[in-house]
MIFI-262452 format. One record per residue (C-alpha): x, y, z; residue in three letters. Coordinates in steps of 0.001 Angstrom, whole numbers. Each point is the difference from the previous one (the first is absolute). Last residue first. Example, Ala and Ser with C-alpha at 12.3 -4.5 7.8 and 13.67 -1.06 7.14 Angstrom:
BEGIN
+---------+---------+---------+--------+
:    east :   north :      up : residu :
+---------+---------+---------+--------+
:   13670 :   -1060 :    7140 :    SER :
:   -1370 :   -3440 :     660 :    ALA :
+---------+---------+---------+--------+
//
This chain:
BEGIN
+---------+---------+---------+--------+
:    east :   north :      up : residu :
+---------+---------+---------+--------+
:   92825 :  133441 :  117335 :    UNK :
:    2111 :   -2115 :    2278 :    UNK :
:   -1623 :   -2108 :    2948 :    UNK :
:     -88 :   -3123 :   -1495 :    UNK :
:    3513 :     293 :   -1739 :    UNK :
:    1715 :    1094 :    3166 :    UNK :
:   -1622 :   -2524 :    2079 :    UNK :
:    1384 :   -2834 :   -2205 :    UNK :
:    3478 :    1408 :      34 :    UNK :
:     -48 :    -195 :    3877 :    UNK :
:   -1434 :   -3301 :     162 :    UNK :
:    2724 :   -1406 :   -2776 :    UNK :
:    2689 :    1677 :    1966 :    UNK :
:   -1690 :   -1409 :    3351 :    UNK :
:     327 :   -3637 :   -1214 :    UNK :
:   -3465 :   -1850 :    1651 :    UNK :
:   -1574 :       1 :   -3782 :    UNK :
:    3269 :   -1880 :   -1876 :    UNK :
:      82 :   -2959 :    2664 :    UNK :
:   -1108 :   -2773 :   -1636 :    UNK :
:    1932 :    1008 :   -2912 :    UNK :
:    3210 :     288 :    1288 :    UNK :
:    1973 :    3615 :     232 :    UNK :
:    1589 :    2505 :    -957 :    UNK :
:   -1843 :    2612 :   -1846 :    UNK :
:    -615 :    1211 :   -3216 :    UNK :
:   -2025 :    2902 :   -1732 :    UNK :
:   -1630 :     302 :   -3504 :    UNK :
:   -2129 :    2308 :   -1449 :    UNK :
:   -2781 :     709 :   -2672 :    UNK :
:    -223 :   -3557 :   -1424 :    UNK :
:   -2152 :    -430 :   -3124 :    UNK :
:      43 :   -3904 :    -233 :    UNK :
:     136 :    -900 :   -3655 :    UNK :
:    1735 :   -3406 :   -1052 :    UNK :
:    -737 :   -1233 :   -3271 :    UNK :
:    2884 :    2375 :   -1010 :    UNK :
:    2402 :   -1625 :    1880 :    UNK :
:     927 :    3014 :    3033 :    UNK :
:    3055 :    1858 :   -1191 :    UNK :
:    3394 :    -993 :     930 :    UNK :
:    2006 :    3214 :    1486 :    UNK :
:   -1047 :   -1822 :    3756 :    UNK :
:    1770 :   -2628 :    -220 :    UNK :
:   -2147 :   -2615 :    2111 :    UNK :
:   -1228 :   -1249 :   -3564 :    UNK :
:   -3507 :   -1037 :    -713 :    UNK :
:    -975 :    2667 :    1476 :    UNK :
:   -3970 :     332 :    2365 :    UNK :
:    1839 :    1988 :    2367 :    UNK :
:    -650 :   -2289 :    2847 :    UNK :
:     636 :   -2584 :   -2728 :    UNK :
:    3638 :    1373 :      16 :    UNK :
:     292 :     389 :    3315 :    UNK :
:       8 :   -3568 :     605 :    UNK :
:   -2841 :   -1093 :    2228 :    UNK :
:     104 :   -2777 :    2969 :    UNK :
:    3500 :     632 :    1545 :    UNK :
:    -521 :    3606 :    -104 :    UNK :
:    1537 :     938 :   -3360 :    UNK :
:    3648 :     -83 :   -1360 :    UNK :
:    -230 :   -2986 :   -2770 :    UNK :
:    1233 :   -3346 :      25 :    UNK :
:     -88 :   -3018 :   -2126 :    UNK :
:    2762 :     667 :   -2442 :    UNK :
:    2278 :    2536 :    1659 :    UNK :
:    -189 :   -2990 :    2918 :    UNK :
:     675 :   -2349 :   -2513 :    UNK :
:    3257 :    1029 :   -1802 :    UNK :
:     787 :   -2995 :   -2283 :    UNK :
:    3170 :    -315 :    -626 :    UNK :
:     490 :   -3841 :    1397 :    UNK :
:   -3311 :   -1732 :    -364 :    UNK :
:   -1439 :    -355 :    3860 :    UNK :
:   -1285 :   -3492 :    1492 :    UNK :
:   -2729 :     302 :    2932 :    UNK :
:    -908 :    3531 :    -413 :    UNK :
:   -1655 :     761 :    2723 :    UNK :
:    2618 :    2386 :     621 :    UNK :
:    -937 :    2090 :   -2826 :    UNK :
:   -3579 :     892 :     902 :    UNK :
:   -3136 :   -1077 :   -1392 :    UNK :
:     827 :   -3551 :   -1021 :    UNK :
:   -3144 :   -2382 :   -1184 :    UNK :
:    1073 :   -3323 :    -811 :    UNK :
:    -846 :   -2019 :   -3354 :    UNK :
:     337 :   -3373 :     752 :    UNK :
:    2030 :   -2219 :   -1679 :    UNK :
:    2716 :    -917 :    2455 :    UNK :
:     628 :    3570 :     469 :    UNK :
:   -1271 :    2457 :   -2993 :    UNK :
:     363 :    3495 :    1306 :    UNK :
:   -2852 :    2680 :    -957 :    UNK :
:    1285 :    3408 :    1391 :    UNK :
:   -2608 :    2742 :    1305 :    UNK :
:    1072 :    3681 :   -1299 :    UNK :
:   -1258 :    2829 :    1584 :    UNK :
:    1419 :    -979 :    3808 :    UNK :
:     511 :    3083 :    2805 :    UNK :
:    2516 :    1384 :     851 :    UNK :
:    -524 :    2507 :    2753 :    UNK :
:     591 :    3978 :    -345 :    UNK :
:   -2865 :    1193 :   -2627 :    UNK :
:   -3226 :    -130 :    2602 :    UNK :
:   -2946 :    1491 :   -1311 :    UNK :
:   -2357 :    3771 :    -824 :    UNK :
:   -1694 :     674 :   -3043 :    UNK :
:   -2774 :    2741 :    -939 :    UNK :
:   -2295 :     147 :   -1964 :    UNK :
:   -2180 :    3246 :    -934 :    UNK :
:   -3410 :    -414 :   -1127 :    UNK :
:   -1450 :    1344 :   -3248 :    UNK :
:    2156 :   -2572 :   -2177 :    UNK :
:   -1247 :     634 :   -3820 :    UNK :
:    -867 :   -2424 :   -3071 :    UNK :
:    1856 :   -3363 :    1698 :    UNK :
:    2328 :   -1993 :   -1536 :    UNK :
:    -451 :   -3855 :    1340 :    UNK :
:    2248 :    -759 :    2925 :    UNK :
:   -2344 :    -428 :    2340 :    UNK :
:   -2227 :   -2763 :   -1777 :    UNK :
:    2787 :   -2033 :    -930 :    UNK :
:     746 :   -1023 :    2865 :    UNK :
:   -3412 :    -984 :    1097 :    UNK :
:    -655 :   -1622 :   -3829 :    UNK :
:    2846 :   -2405 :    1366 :    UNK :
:   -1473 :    -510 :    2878 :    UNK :
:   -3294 :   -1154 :   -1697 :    UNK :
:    1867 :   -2638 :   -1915 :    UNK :
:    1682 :   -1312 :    3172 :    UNK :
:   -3190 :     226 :    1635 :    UNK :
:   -2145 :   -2471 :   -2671 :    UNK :
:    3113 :   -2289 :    -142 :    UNK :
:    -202 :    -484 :    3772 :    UNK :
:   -3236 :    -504 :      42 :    UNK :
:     -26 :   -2733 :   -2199 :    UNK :
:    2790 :   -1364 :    2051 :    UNK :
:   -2138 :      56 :    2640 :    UNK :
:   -2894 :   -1707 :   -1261 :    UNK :
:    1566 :   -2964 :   -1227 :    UNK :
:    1928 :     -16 :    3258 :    UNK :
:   -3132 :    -347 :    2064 :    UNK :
:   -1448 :   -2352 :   -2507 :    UNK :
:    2938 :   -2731 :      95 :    UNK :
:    -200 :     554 :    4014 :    UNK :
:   -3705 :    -446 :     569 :    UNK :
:     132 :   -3011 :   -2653 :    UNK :
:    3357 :   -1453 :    2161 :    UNK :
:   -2238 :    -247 :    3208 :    UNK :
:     695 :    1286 :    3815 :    UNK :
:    1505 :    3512 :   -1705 :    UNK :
:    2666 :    1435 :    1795 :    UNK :
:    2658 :   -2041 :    -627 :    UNK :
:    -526 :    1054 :   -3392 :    UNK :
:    1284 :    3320 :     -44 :    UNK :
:    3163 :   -1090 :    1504 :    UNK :
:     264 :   -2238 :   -3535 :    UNK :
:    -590 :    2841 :   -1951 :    UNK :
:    2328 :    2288 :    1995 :    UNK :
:    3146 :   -2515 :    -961 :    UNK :
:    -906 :    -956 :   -3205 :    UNK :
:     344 :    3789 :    -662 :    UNK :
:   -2913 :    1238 :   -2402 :    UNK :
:   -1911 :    2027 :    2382 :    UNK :
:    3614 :    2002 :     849 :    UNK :
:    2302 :   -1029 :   -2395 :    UNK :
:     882 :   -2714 :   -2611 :    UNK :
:    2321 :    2019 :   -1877 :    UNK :
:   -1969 :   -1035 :   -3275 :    UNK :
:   -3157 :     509 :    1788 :    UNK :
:     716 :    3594 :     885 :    UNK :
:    1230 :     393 :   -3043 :    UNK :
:   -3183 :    -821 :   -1561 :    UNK :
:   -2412 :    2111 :    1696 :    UNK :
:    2022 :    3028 :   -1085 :    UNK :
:     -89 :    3019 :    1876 :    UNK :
:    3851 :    -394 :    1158 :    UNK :
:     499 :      34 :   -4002 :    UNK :
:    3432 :   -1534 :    -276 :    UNK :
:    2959 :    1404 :   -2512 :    UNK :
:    2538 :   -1183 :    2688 :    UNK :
:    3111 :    2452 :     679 :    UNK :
:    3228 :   -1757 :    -488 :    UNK :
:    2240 :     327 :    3254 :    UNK :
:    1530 :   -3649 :    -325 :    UNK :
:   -2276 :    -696 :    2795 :    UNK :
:   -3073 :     828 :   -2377 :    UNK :
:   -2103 :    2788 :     527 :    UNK :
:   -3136 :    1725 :     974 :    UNK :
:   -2081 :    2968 :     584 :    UNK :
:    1932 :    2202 :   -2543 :    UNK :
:   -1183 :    3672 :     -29 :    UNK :
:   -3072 :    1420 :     784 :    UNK :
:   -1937 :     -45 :   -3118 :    UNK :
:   -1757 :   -3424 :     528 :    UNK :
:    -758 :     780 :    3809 :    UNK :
:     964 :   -1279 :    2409 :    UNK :
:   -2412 :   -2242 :    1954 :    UNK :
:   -2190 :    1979 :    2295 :    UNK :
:   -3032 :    -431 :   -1235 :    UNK :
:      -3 :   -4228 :     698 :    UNK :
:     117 :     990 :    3510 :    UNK :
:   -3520 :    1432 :     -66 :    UNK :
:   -1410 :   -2861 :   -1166 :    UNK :
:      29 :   -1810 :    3164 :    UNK :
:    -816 :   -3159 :    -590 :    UNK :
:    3964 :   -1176 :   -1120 :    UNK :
:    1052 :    1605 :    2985 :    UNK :
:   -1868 :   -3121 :    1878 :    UNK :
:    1724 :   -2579 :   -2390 :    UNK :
:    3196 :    1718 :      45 :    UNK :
:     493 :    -359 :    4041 :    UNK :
:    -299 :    2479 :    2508 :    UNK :
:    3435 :   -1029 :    2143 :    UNK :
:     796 :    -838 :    2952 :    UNK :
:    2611 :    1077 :    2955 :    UNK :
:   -1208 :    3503 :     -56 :    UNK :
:   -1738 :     625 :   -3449 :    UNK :
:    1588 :   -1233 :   -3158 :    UNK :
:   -1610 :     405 :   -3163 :    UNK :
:    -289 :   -2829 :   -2300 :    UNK :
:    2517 :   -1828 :   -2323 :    UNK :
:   -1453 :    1021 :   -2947 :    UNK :
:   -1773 :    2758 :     -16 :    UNK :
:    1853 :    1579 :    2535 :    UNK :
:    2544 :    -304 :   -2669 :    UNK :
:   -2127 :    1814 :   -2340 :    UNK :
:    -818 :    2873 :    2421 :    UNK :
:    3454 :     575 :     705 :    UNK :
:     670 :     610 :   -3347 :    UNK :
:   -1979 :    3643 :     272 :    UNK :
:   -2375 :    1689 :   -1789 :    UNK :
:     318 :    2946 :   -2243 :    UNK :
:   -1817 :    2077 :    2025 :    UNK :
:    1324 :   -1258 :    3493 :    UNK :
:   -1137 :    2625 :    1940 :    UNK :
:    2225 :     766 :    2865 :    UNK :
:   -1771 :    2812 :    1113 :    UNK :
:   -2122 :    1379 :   -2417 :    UNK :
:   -1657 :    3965 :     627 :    UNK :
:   -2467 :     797 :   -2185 :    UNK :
:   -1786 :    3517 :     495 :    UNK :
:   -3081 :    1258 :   -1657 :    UNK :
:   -2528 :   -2673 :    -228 :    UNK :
:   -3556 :     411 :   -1007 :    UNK :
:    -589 :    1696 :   -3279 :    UNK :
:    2612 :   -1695 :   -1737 :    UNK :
:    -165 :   -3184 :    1967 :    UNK :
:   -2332 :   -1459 :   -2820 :    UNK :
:    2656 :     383 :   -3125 :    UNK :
:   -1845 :   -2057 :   -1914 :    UNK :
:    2259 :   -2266 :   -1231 :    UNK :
:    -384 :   -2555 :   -3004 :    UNK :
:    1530 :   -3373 :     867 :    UNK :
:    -642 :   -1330 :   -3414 :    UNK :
:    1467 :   -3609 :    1204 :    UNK :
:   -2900 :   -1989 :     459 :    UNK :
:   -1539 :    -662 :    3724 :    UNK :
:    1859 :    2138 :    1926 :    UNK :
:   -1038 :    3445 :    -611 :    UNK :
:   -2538 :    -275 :    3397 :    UNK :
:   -1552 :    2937 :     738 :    UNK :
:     -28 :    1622 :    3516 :    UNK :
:    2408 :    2861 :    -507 :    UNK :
:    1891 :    -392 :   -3222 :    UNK :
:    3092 :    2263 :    -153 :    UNK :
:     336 :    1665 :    3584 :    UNK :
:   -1609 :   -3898 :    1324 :    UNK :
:    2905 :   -1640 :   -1645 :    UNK :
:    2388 :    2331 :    1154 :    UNK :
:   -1711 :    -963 :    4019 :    UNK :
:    -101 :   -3905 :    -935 :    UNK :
:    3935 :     443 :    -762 :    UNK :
:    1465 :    2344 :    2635 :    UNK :
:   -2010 :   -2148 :    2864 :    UNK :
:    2807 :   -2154 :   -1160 :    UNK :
:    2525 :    1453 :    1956 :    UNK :
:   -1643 :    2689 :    1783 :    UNK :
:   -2263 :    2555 :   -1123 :    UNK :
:    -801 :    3410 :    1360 :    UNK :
:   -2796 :    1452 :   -1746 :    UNK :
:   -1536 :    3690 :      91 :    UNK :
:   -3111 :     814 :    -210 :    UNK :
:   -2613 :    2075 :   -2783 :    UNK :
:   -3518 :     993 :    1035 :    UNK :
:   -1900 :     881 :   -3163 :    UNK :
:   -3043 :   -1570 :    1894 :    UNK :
:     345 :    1704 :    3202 :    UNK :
:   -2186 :    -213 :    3090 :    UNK :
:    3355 :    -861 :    1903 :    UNK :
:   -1373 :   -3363 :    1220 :    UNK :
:    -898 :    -550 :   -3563 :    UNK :
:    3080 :    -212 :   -1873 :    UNK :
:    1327 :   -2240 :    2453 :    UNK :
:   -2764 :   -2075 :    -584 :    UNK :
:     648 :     289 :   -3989 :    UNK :
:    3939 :    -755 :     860 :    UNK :
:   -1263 :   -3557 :    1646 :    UNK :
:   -1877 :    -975 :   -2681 :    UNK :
:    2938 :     916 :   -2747 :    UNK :
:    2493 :   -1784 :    2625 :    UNK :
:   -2140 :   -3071 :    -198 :    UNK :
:     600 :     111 :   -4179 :    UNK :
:    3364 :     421 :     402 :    UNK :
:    -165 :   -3489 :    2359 :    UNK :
:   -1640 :   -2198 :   -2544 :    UNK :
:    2363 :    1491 :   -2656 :    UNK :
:    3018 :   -1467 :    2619 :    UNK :
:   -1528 :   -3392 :    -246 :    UNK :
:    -314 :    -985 :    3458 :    UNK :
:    2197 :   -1328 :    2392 :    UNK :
:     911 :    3984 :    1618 :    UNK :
:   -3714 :    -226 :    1252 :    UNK :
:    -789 :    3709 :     573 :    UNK :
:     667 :    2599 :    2861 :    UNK :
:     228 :    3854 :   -1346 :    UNK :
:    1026 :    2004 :    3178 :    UNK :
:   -1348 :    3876 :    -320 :    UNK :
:    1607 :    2752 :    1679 :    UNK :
:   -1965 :    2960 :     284 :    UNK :
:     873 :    3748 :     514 :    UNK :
:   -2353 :    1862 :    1819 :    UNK :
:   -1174 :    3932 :    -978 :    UNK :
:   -3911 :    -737 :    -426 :    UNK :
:    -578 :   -3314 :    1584 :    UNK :
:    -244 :   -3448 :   -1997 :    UNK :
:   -3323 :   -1847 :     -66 :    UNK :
:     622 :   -3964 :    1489 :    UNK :
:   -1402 :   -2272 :   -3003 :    UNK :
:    3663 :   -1039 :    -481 :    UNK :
:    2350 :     200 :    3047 :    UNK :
:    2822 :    2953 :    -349 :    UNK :
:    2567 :    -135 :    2796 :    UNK :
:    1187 :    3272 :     774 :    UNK :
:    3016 :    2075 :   -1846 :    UNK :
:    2113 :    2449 :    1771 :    UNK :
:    3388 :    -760 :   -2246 :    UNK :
:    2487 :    -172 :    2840 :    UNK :
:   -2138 :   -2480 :    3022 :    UNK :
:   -3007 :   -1269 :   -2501 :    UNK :
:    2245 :   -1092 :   -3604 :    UNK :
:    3225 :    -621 :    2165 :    UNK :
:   -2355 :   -2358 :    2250 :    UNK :
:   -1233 :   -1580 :   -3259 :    UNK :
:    3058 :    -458 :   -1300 :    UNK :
:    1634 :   -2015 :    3298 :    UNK :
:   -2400 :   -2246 :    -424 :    UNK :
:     124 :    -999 :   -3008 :    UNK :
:    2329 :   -2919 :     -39 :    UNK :
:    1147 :     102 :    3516 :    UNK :
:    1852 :   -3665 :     777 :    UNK :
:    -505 :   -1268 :    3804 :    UNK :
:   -1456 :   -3415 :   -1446 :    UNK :
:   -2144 :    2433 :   -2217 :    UNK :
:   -1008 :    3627 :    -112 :    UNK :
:   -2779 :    1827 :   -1972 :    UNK :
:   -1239 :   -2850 :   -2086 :    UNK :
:   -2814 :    2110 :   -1120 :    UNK :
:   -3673 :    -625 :    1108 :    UNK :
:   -2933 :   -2648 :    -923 :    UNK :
:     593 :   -2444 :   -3126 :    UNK :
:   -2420 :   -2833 :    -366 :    UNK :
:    -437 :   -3630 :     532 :    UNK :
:   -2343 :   -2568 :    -893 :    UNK :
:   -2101 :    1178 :   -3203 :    UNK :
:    3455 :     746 :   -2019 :    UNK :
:    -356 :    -639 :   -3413 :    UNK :
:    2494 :      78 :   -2614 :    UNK :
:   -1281 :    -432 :   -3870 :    UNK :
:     187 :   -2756 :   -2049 :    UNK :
:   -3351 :    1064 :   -1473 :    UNK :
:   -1148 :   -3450 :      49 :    UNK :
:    1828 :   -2325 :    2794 :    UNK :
:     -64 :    3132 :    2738 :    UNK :
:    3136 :     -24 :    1763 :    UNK :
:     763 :     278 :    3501 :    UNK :
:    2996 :    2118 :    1348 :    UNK :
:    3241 :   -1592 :    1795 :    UNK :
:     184 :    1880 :    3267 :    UNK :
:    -643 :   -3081 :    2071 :    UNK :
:    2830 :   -1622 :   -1196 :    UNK :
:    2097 :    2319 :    2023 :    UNK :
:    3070 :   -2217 :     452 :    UNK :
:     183 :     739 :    3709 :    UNK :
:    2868 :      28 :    1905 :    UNK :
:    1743 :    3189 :    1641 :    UNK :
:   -3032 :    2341 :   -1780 :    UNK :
:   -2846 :   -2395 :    1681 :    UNK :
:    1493 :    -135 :    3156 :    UNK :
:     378 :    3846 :     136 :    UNK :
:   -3253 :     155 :    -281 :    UNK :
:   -2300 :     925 :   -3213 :    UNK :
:    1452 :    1946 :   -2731 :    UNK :
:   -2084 :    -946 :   -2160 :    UNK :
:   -2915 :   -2554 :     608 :    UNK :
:    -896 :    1416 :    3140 :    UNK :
:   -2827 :   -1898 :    1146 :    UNK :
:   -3636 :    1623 :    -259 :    UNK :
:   -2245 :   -2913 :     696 :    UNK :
:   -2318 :     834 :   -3073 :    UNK :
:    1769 :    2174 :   -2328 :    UNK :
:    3700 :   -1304 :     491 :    UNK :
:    2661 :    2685 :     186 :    UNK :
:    2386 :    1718 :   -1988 :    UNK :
:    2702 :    2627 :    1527 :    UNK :
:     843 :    2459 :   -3050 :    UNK :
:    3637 :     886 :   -1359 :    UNK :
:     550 :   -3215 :   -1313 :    UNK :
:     171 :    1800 :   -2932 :    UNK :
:     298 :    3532 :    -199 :    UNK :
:   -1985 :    2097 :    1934 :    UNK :
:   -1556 :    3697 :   -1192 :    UNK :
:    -215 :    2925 :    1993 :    UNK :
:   -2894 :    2508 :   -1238 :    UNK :
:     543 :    4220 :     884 :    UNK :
:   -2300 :    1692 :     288 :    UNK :
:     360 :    3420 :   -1961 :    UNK :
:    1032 :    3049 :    2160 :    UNK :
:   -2175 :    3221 :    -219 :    UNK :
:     478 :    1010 :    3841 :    UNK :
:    3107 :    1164 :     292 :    UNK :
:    1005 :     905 :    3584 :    UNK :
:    1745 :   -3326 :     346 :    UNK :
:    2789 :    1429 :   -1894 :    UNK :
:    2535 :    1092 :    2444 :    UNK :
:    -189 :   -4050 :    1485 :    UNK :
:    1988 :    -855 :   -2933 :    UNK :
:    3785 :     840 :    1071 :    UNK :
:    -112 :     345 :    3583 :    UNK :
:   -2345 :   -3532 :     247 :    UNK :
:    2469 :   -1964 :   -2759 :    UNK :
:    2951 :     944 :    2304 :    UNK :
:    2572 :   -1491 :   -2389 :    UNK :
:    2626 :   -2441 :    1149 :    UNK :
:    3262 :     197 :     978 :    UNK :
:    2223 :   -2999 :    -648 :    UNK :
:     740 :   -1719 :    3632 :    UNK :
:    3291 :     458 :    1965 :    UNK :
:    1762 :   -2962 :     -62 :    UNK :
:    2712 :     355 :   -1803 :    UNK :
:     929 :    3794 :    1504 :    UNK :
:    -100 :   -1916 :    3069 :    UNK :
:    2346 :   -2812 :    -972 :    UNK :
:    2324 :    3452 :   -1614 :    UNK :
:    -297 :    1387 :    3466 :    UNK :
:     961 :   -2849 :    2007 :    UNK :
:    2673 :    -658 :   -2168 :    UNK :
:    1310 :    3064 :     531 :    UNK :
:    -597 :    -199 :    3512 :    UNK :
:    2189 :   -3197 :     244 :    UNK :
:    2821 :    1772 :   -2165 :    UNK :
:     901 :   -1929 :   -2986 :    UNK :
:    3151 :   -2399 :     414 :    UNK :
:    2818 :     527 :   -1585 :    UNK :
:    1739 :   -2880 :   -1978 :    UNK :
:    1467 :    2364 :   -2842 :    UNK :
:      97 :    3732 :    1028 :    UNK :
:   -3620 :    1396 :     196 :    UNK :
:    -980 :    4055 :   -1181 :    UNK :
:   -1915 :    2308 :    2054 :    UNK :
+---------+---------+---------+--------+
//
């Protein structure tokens, strides 16, 4: 049927193209295509690793919920409460008050893993694993790997190692090998488990590995791994994190030295750059730039909030004494972190696998603008408060990812093209790659990356 000028479309026509609009994207039927294989009865457990925030915290003694808490508490607290203690001598976190106790499976009507652990039981036939609890002959476990997502992420590789011996013994098996799902940064403490279990490489830079996961892991799966780190993690730095109608500020991130791991990392590309579109030769890990920009523990700004809290100006002056000292000791040691997974390694016995979003842009470049003679923070091009004519920000700053990770430190490249080698320094033996759309929070509910994830578990 063809339209003169000024004709109208049929109203069933239209009716028909609205519905055609409308109609929903098929979907896989995850139970058809995966139930066929519950009759095999040799399956590895399988271990599903958070990234962070991806645990609820809670105070030891009373028991509050310290993360996520109420909905109260995500609309407008500041989550002070999270901020970590730290031990004057060894510098060290400690965490005697509060604790972490289960996955953040949903949140303020958000699924964040949820939805993948009903995929994992209702398609893929697994149960709920509980260490100490003896596994039966032919049943397929699921195991949920809850740690403190504050602490150092070495800390946390080496409570994975404890927890896979458990595992190890419910099925009677010492040469027991699992599989590991990780999410977002979950990706990081889990490779640095596969190269150095329990030890901790950190304290000078020989970072030897010891290839520890070799006889224990045979499957890595990382979901939105950020393993070249991510800018957003610096500006969070910064200006905070914001949660609801608040916002976790710098001081209490600045505990946590977790966070400090995920900066990019010094192989991955420009971090930074002038307005003019200059790249900055800045070392994020550097104590001193930090200071020079004035940020985080060494903004005016968060120095003097810090001392509102303090009833005498001694308690304050020694407060931030300590914490800057701490800060330089877990800026060092995130560096090392970095470094530590990119290090050449002998063999890889396990197989990784990749899986992210590559449809959402997603910032790789943060902007320093001078206004009024402060140095100001821009991580997307229309915060850019004056622009220089010709230069092409957006191409500058941002990177197809998930809105949190570029796909080029999903990859572990320095370059999103994808016929530039990996830097040298850089080894991460990837076995395959697929992509997805969609945001990072919500990678594990997609049913394309559920479907592809049962399909590598289950395949011999």
């Amino acid at each position: 049927m063809r339209l003169r000028a000024g004709q109208k479309i049929p109203s069933l026509l239209t009716g028909l193209l609205l519905l055609v609009a409308c109609t929903p994207a098929p979907r896989p039927d995850l139970v058809k295509l995966y139930g066929v294989t519950r009759q095999a009865t040799d399956q590895p457990p399988v271990i599903l690793v958070h990234g962070i925030l991806g645990s609820r915290i809670r105070s030891r003694g009373e028991g509050d919920e310290l993360w996520v808490g109420r909905l109260s508490k995500i609309l407008f607290s500041d989550y002070e409460d999270l901020a970590l203690s730290i031990d004057p001598v060894t510098l060290d976190p400690v965490t005697p008050d509060s604790e972490a106790f289960a996955i953040t499976d949903q949140a303020a009507g958000t699924d964040f893993y949820g939805r993948i652990i009903e995929t994992l039981e209702s398609a893929g036939g697994y149960r709920p694993g509980v260490p100490g609890t003896p596994a039966r002959a032919g049943e397929r476990r699921y195991y949920v790997f809850v740690y403190d997502w504050r602490q150092d992420n070495v800390r946390s590789a080496a409570a994975l190692d404890a927890y896979i011996d458990h595992i190890r013994g419910d099925y009677g098996d010492p040469r027991l090998k699992v599989d590991i799902v990780a999410h977002s940064m979950g990706g990081l403490l889990t490779r640095y488990y596969l190269r150095y279990g329990s030890e901790d490489v950190l304290n000078d830079n020989r970072l030897q590995p010891n290839l520890w996961g070799r006889d224990r892991v045979r499957r890595v799966i990382l979901l939105g791994t950020p393993n070249l780190g991510s800018v957003n993690s610096v500006r969070g730095f910064i200006e905070g994190v914001k949660v609801g109608l608040g916002r976790i500020p710098t001081e209490v991130l600045a505990t946590m030295p977790s966070v400090y791991q995920l900066f990019p990392h010094p192989k991955g590309g420009d971090w930074i750059a002038t307005a003019e579109g200059k790249p900055l030769d800045r070392d994020v890990f550097s104590a001193r730039i930090w200071r020079r920009f004035g940020w985080s523990v060494y903004s005016p700004e968060v120095r003097q909030r810090i001392r509102k809290r303090f009833d005498s100006e001694s308690e304050a002056d020694a407060y931030l004494g300590l914490l800057t000292r701490y800060f330089e000791r877990h800026i060092e040691r995130a560096r090392r972190f970095v470094w530590s997974l990119t290090v050449r390694l002998e063999e890889t016995p396990w197989q990784l696998i990749v899986l992210g979003g590559d449809c959402e842009l997603t910032p790789r470049t943060i902007v320093v603008e001078e206004v009024d003679g402060k140095s100001m923070v821009r991580l997307r091009p229309e915060e850019i408060a004056s622009p220089v004519p010709g230069v092409d920000y957006e191409t500058m700053m941002l990177e197809p990812g998930d809105g949190t990770v570029t796909k080029s430190s999903l990859l572990a490249r320095n370059s999103l093209d994808p016929t530039v080698p990996r830097h040298e320094y850089v080894f991460f033996p990837l076995d395959f790659a697929f992509f997805i759309c969609e945001s990072h929070d919500q990678l594990t509910g997609n049913m394309t990356f559920q479907d592809n994830l049962l399909h590598i578990l289950l395949s011999r």
